[in-house]
N, C-alpha and C positions, 0 to 999 in steps of 0.2 A: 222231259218226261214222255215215255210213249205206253203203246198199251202192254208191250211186252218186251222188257228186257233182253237181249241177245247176249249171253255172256261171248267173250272174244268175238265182236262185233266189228267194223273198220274204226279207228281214230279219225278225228278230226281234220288234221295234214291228211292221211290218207284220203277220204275223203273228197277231201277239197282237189287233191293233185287227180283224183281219179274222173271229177267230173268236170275241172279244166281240160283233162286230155278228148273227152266225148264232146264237150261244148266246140271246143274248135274245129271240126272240122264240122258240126252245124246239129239245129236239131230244129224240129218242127212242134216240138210241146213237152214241156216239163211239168212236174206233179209232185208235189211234197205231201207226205203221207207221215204217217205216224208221230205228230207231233200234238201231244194232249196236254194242253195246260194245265188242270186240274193236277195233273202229276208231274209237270214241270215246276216245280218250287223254286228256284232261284233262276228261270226263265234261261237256261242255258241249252236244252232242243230249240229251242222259239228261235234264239241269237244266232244259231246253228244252219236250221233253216235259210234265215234271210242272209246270212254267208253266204251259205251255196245259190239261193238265187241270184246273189250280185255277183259272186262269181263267173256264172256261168254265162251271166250279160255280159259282162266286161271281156269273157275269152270270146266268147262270139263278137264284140265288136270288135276288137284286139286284132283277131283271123280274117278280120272282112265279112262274116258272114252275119251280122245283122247290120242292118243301115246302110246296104249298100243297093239298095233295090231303089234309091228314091226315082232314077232315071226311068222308072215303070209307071210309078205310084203321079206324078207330077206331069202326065202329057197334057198336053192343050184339050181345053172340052171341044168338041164338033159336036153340034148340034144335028140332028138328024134332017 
């Protein structure tokens, strides 16, 4: 359910293929919007959503471009 209907809107595959191809090569913040339960009745925006969020995880790990930073994140503490 969202708050306004798009008639000829993207499908689902589309979708999904459109934000596998932007996740790979990287992104620095993702946002899902329009997804209102109250007018999702059989919770199918809701399922939708969390697609495209593990999607977009999975193409970013897949590409290298999440989880590859841990060589930054893990140096030795020095203390001052």
């Amino acid at each position: 359910g969202t708050g306004w209907p798009e008639p000829g809107g993207l499908l689902p595959r589309e979708a999904l293929k459109l934000v596998g191809l932007v996740a790979k090569e990287g992104l620095c913040g993702m946002e899902i919007v329009e997804v209102s339960p109250p007018y999702d009745h059989a919770d199918i925006t809701s399922l939708m959503a969390l697609r495209i969020v593990v999607d977009t995880l999975g193409a970013m790990v897949s590409h290298g471009k999440l989880g590859n930073h841990k060589h930054i994140i893990d140096k030795p503490f020095v203390p001052f």
